[in-house]
MIKOLVEX-691218 format. One line per field, with one value per residue: residue number from 1; residue in three letters; x, y, z of N, C-alpha, C, O in turn. Coordinates in nm, 4 decimals, always signed. Layout:
nr	NUM  ...
rest	ala  ...
nc1	X  ...
nc2	Y  ...
nc3	Z  ...
cac1	X  ...
cac2	Y  ...
cac3	Z  ...
cc1	X  ...
cc2	Y  ...
cc3	Z  ...
oc1	X  ...
oc2	Y  ...
oc3	Z  ...
END
This chain:
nr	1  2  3  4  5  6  7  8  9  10  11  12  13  14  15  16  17  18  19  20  21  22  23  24  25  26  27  28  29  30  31  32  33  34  35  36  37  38  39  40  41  42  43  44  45  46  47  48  49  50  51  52  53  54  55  56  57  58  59  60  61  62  63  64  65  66  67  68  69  70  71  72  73  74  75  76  77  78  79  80  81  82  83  84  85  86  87  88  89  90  91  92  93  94  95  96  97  98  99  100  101  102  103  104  105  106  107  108  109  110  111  112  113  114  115  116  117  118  119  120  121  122  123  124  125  126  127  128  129  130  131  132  133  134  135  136  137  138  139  140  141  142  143  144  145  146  147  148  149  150  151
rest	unk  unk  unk  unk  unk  unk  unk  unk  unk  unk  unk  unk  unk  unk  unk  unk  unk  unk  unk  unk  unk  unk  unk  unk  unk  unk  unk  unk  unk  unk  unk  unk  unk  unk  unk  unk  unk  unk  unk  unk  unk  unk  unk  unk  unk  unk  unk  unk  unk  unk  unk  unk  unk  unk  unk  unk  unk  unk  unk  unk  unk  unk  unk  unk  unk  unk  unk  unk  unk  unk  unk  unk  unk  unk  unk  unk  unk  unk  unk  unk  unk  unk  unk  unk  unk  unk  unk  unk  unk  unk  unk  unk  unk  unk  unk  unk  unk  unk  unk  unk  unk  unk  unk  unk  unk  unk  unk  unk  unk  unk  unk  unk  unk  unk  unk  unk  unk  unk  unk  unk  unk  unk  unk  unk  unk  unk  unk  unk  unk  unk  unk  unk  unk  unk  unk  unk  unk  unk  unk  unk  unk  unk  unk  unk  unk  unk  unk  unk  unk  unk  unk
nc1	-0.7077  -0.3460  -0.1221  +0.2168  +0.3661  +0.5926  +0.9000  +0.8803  +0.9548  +1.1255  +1.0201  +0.7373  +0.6287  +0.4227  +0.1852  +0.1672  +0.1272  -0.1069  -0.2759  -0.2249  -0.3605  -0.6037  -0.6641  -0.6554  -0.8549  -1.0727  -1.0210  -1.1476  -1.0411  -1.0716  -0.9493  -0.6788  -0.4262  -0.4058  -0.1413  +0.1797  +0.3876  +0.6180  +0.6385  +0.5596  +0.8116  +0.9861  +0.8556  +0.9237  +1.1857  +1.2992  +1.1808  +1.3535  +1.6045  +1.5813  +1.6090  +1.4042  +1.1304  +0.8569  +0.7742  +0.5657  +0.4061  +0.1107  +0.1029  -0.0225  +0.0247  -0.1088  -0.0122  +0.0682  -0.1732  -0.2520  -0.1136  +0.0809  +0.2162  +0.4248  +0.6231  +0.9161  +0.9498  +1.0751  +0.9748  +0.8390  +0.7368  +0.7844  +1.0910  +1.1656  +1.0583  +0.8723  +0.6245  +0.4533  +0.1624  +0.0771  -0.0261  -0.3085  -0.3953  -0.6067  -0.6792  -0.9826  -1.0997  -0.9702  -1.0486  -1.1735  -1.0405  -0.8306  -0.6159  -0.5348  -0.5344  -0.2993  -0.0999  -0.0959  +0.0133  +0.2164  +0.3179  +0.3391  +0.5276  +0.7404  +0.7976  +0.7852  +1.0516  +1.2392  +1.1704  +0.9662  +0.7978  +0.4978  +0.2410  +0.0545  -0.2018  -0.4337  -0.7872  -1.0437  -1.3579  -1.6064  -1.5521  -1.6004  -1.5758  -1.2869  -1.2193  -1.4116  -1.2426  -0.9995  -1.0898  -1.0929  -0.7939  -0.6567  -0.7300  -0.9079  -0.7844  -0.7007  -0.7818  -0.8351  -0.8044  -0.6760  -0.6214  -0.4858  -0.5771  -0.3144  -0.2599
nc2	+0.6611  +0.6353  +0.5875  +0.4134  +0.4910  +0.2462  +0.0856  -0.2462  -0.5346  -0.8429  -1.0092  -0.9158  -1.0829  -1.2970  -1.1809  -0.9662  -1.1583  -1.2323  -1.0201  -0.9697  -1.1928  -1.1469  -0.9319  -1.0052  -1.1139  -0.9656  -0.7836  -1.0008  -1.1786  -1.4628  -1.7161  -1.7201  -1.8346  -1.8134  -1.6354  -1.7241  -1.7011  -1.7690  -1.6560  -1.3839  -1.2826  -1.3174  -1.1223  -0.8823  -0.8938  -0.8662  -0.5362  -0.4368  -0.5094  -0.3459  -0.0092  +0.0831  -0.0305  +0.0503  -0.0845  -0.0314  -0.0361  -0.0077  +0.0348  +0.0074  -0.0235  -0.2653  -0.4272  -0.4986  -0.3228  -0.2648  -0.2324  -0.0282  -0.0863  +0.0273  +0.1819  +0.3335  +0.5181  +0.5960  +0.8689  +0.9906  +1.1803  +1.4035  +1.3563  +1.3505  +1.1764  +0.9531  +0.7933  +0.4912  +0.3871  +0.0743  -0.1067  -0.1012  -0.1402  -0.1856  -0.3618  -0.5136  -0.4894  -0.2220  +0.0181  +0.3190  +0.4419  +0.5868  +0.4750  +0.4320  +0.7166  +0.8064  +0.6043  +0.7179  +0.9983  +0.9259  +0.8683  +1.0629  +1.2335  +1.0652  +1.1003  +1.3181  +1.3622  +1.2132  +1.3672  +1.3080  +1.3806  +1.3315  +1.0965  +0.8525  +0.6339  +0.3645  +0.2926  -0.0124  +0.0878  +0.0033  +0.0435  +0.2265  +0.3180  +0.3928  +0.5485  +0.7462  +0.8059  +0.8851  +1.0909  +1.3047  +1.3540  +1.3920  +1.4760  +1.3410  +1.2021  +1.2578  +1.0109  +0.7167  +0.3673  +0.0507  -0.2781  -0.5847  -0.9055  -1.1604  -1.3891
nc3	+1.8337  +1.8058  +1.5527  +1.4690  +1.1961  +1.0266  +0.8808  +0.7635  +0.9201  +0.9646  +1.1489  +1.1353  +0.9484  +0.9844  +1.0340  +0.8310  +0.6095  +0.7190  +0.7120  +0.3697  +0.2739  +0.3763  +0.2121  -0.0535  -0.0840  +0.0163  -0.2525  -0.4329  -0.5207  -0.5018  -0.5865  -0.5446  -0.3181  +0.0354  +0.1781  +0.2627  +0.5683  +0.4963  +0.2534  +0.3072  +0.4576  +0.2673  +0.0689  +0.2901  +0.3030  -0.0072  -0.0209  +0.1596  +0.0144  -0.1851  -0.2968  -0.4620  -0.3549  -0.1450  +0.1526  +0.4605  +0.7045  +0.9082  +1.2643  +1.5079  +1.7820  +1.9021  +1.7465  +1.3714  +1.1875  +0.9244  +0.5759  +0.2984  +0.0126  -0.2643  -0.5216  -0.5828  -0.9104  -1.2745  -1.3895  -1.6916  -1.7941  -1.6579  -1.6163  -1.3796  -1.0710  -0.9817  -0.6859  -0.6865  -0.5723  -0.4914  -0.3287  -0.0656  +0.2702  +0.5084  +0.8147  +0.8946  +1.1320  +1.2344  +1.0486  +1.0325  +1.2221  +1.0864  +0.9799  +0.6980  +0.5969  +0.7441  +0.6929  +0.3491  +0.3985  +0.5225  +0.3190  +0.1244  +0.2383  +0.2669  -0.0515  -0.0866  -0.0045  -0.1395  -0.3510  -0.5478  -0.8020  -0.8476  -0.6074  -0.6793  -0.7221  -0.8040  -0.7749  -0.7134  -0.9242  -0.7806  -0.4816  -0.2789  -0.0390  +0.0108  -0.2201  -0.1198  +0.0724  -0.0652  -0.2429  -0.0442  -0.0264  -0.2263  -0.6195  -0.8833  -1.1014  -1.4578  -1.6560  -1.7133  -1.6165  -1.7648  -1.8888  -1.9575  -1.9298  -1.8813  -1.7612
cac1	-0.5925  -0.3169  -0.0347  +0.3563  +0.3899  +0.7327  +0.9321  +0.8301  +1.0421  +1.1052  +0.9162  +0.5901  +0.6295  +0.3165  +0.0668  +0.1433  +0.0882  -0.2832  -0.3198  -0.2144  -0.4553  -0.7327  -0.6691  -0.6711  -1.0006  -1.1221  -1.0082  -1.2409  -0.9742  -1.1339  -0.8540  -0.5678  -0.3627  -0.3546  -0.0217  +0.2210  +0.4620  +0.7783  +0.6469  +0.5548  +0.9608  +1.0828  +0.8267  +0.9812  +1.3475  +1.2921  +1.2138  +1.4606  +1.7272  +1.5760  +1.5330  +1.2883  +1.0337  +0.9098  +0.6565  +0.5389  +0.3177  +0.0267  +0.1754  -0.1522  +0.0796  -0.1082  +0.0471  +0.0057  -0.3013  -0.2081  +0.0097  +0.0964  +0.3462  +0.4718  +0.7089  +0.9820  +0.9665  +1.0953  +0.8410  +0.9384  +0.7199  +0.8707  +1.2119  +1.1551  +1.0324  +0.7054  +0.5487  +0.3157  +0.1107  +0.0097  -0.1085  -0.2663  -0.5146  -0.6236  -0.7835  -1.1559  -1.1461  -0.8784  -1.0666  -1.2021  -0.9497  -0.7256  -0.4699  -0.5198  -0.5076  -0.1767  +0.0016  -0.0691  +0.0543  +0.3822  +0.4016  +0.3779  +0.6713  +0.8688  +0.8003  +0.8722  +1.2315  +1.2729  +1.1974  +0.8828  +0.6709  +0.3994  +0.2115  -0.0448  -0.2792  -0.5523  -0.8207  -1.1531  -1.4296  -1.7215  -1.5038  -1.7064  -1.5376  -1.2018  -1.3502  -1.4568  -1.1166  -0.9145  -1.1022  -1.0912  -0.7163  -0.6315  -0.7843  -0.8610  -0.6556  -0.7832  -0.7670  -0.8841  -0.6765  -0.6951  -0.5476  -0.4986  -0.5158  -0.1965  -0.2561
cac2	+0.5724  +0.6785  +0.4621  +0.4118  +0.3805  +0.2167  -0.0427  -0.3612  -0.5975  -1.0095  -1.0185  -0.8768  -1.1490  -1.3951  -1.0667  -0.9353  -1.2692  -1.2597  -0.9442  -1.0096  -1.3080  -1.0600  -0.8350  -1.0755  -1.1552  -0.8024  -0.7646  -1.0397  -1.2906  -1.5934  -1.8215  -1.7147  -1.8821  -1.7765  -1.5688  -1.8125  -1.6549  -1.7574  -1.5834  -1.2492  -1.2688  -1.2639  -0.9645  -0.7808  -0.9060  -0.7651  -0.4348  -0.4075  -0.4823  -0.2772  +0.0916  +0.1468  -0.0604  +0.0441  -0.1387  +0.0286  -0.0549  +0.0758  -0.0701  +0.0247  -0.0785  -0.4094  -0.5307  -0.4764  -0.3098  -0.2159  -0.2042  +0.0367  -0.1624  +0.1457  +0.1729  +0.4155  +0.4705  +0.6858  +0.9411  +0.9991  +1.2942  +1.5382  +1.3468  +1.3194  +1.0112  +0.9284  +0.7263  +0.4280  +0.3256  -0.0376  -0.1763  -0.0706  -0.2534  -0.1849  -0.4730  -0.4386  -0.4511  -0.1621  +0.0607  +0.4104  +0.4984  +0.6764  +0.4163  +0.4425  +0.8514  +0.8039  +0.5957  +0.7902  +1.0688  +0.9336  +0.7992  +1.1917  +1.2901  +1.0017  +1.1275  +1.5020  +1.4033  +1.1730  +1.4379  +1.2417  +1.4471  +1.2913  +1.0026  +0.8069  +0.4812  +0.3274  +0.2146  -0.0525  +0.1176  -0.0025  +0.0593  +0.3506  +0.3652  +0.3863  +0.6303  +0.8652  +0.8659  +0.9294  +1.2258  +1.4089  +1.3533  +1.4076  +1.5209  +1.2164  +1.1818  +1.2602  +0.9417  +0.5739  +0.2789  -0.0374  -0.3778  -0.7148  -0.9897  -1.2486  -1.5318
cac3	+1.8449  +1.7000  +1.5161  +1.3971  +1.0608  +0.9992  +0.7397  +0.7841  +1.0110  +0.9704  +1.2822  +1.1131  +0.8527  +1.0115  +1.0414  +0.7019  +0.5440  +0.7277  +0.6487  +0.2308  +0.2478  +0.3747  +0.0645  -0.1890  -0.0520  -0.0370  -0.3801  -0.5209  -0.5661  -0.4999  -0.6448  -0.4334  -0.2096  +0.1606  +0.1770  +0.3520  +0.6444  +0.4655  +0.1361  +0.3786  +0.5179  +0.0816  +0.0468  +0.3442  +0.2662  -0.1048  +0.0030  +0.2075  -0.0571  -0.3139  -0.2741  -0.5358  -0.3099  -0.0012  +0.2211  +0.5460  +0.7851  +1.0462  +1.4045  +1.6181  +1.9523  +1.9556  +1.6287  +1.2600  +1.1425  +0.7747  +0.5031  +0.2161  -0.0885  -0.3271  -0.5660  -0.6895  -1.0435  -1.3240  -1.4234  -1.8321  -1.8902  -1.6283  -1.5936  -1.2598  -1.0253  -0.8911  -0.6271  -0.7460  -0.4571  -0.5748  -0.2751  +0.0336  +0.2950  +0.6913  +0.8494  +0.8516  +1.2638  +1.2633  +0.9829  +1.0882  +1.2903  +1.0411  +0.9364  +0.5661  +0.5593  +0.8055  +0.5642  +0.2629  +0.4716  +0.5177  +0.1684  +0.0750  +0.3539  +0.1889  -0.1633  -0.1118  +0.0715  -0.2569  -0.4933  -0.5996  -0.8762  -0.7351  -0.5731  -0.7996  -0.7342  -0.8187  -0.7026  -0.8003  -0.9445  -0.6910  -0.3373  -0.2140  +0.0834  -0.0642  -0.3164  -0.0574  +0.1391  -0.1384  -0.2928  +0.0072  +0.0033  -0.4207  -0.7177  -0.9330  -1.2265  -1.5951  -1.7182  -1.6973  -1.6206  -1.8429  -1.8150  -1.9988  -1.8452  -1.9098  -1.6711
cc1	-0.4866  -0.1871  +0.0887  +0.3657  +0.5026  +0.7362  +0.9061  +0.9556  +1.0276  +0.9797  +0.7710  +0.5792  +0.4672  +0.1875  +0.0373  +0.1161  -0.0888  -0.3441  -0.3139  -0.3242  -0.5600  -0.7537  -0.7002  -0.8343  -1.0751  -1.1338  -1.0485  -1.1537  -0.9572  -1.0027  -0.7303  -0.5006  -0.3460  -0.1830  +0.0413  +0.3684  +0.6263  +0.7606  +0.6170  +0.6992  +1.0385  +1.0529  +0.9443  +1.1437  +1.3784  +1.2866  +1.2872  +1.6222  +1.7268  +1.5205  +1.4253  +1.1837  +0.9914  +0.7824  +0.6535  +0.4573  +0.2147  +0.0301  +0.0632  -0.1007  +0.0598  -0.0710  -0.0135  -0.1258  -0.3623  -0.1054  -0.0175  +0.2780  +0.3502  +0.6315  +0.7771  +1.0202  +1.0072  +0.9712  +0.8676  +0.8693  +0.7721  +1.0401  +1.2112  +1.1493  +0.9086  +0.7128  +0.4106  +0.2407  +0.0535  -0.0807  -0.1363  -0.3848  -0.4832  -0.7272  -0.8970  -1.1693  -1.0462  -0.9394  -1.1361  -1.1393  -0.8088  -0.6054  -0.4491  -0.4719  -0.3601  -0.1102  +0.0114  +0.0108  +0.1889  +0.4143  +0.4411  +0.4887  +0.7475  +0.8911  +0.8543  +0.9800  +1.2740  +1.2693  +1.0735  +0.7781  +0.5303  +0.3688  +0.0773  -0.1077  -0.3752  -0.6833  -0.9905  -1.2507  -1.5811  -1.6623  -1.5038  -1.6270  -1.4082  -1.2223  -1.3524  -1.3365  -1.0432  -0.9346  -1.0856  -0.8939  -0.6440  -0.7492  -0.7627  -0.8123  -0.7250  -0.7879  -0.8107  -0.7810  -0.7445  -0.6095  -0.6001  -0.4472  -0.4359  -0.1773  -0.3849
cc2	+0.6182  +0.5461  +0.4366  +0.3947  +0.3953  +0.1058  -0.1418  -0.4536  -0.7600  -1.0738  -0.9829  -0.9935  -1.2698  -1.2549  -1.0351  -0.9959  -1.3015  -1.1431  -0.8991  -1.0900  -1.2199  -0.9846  -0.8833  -1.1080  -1.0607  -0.7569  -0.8632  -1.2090  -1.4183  -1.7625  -1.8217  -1.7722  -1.7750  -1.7264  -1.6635  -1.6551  -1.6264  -1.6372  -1.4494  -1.1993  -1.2570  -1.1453  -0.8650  -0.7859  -0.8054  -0.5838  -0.3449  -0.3822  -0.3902  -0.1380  +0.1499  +0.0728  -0.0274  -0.0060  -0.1431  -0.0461  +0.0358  -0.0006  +0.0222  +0.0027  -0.2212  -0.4354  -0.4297  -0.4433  -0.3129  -0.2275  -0.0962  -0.0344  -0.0130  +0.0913  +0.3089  +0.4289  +0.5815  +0.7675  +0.9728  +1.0961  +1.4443  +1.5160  +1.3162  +1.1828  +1.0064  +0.8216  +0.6442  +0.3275  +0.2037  -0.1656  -0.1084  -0.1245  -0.2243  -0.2895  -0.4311  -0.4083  -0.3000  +0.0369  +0.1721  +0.5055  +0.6377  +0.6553  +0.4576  +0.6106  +0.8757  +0.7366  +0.7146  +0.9783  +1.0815  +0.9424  +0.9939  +1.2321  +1.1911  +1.0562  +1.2356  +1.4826  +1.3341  +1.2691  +1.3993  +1.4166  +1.4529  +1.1379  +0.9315  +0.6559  +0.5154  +0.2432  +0.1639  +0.0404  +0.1577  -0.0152  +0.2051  +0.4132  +0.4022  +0.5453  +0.7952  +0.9265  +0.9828  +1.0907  +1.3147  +1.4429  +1.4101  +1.3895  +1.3559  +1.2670  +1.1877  +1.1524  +0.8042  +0.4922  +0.1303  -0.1233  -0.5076  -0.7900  -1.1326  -1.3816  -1.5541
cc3	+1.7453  +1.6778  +1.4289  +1.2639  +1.0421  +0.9433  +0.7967  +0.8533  +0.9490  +1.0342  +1.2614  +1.0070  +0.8676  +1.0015  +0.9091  +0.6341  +0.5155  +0.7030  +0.4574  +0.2163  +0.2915  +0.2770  -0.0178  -0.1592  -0.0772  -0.1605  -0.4503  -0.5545  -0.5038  -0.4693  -0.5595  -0.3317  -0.0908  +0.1451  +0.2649  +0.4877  +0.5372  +0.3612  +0.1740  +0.3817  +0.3564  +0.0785  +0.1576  +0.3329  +0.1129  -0.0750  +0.0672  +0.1265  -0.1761  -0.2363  -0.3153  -0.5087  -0.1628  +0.0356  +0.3773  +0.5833  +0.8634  +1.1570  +1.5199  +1.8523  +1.9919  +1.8321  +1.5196  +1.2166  +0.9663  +0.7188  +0.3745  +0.1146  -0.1831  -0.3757  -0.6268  -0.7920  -1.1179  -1.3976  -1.5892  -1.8216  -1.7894  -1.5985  -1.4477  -1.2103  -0.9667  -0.8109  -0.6608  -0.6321  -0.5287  -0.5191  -0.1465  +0.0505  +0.4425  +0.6667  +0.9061  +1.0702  +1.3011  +1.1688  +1.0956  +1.1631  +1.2458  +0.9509  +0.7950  +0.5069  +0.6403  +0.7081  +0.4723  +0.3329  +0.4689  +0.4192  +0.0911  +0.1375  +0.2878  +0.0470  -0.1439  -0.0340  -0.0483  -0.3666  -0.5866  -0.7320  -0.8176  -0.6895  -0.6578  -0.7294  -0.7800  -0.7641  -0.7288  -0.7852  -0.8388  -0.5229  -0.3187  -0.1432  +0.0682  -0.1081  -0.2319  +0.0404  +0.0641  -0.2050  -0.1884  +0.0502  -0.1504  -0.4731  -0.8241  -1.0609  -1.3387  -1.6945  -1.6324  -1.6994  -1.6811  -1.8215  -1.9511  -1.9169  -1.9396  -1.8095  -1.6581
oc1	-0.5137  -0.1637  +0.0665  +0.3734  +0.5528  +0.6421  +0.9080  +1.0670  +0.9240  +0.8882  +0.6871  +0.4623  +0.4148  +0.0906  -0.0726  +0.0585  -0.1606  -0.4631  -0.3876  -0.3998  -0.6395  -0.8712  -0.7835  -0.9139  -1.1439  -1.2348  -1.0002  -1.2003  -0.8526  -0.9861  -0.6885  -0.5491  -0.2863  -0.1089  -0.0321  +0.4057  +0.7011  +0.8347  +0.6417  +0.7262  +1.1404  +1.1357  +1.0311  +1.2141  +1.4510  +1.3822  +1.2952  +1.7118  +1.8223  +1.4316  +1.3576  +1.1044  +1.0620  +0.6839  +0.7175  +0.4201  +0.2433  -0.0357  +0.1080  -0.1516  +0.1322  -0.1584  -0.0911  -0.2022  -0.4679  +0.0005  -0.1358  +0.3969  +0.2556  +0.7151  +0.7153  +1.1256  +0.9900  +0.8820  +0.9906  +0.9550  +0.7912  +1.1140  +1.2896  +1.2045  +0.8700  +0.7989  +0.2975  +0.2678  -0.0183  -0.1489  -0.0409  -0.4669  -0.3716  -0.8099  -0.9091  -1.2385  -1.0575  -0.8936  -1.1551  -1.1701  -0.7407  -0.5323  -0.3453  -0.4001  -0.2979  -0.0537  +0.0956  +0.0547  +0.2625  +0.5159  +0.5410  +0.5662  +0.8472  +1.0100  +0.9699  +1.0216  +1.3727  +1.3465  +1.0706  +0.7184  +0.4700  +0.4510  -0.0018  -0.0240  -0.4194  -0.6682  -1.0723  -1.2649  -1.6403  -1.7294  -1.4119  -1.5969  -1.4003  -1.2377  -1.3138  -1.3259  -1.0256  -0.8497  -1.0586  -0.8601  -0.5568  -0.8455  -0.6626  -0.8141  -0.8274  -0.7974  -0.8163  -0.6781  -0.8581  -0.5143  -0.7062  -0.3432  -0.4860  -0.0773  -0.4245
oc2	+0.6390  +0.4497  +0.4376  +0.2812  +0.5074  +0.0269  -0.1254  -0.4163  -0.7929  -1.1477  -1.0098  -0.9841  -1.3145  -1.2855  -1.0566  -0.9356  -1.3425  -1.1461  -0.8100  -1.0495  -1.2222  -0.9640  -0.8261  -1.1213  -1.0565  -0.6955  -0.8537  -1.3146  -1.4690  -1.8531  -1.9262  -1.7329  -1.6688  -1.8080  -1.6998  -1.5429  -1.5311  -1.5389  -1.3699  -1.0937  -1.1897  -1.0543  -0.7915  -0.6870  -0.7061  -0.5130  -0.2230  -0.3005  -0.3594  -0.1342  +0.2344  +0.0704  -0.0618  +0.0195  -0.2307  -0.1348  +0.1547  -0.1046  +0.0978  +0.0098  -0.2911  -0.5174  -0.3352  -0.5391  -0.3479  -0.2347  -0.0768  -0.0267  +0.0612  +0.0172  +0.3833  +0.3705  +0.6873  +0.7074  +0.9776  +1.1801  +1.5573  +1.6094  +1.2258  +1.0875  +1.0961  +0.7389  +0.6925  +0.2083  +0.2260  -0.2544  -0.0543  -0.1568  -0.2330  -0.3121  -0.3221  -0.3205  -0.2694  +0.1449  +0.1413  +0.6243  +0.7196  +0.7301  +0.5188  +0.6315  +0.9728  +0.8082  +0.8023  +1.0538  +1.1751  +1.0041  +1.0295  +1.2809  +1.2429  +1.0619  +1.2569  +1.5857  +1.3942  +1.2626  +1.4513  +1.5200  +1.5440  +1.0523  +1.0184  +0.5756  +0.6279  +0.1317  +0.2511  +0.0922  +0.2641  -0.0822  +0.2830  +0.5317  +0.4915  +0.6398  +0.9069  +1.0431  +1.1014  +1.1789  +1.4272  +1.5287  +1.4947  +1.3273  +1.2857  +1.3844  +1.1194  +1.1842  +0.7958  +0.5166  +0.0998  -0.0935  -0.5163  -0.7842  -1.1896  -1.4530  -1.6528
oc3	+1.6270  +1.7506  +1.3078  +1.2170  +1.0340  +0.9345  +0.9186  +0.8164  +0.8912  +0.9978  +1.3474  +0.9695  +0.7656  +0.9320  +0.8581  +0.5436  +0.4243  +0.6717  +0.4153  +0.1280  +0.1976  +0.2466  -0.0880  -0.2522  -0.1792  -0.1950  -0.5631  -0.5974  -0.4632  -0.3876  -0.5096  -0.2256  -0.1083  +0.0904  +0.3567  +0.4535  +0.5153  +0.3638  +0.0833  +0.3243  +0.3406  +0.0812  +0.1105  +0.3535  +0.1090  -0.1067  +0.0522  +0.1474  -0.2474  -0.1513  -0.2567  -0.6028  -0.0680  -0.0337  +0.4355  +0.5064  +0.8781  +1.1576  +1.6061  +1.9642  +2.0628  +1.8038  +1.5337  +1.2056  +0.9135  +0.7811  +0.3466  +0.1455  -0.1569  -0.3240  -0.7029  -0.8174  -1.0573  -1.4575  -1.5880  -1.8494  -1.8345  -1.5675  -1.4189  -1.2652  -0.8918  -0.8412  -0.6650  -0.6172  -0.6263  -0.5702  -0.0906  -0.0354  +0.4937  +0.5783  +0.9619  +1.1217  +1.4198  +1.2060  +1.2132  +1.1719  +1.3075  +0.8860  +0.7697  +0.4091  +0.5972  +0.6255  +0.4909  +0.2462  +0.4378  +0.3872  +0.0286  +0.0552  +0.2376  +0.0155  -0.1804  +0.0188  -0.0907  -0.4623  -0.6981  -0.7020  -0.7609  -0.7219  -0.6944  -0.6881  -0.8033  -0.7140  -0.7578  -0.6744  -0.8202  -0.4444  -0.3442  -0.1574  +0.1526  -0.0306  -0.2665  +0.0783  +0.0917  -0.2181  -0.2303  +0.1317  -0.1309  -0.4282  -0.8386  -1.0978  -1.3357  -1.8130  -1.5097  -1.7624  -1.6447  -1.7494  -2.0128  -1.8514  -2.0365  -1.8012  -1.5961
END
């Protein structure tokens, strides 16, 4: 199957919402509020007005399958700019197919017409599956990522 990936529309605003609320879930977070529609239609309005956000999709033909959130940022140690992938998530009936190695795909074709240094995420420790995409796609990174938490 193969599948569009393009910017996110108004009109995807109820999908991406149920697909946000599947992530937060995925990602452990218990506490979370269900993503509401309206608060989907800010996300995709925001990235629309800002260039240094972009948030794509995987459009499967029957609707939304995925998303990829990324940000354009200044890189300080080559002067340059990088790509900080910060969120990305195919829905578990949609998985296998490809979507996740098609985004990152584009996100590289958007980076090298930006000028990007490079592309960078992260991603939890015990997601295998994840894990096993990614290495066959990049070299992991020489360093550990750390975090306080503030809320």
């Amino acid at each position: 199957m193969s599948a569009r990936i393009r910017p996110l529309e108004r009109g995807d605003a109820a999908r991406l919402a149920a697909l946000i609320t599947g992530y937060r879930a995925a990602m452990g977070s218990t506490d979370a509020p269900a993503m509401s529609e309206r608060e989907a239609q800010n996300l995709i309005a925001s990235a629309k007005a800002d260039p240094g956000i972009l948030l794509i999709g995987a459009d499967t033909g029957s609707g939304l399958a995925g998303f990829a959130l990324v940000f354009d940022l200044p890189e300080i140690i080559s002067g340059g700019r990088a790509g900080q992938l910060d969120d990305l998530f195919v829905a578990p009936e949609a998985r296998g197919i490809g979507l996740a190695r098609t985004l990152i795909a584009r996100l590289t074709e958007i980076g090298r017409a930006r000028g990007w240094t490079h592309l960078r995420w992260l991603v939890p420790q015990d997601n295998i599956a994840a894990r096993g995409l990614y290495e066959t796609l990049a070299e992991p990174a020489p360093w550990d990522s750390f975090r306080i938490e503030l809320a």
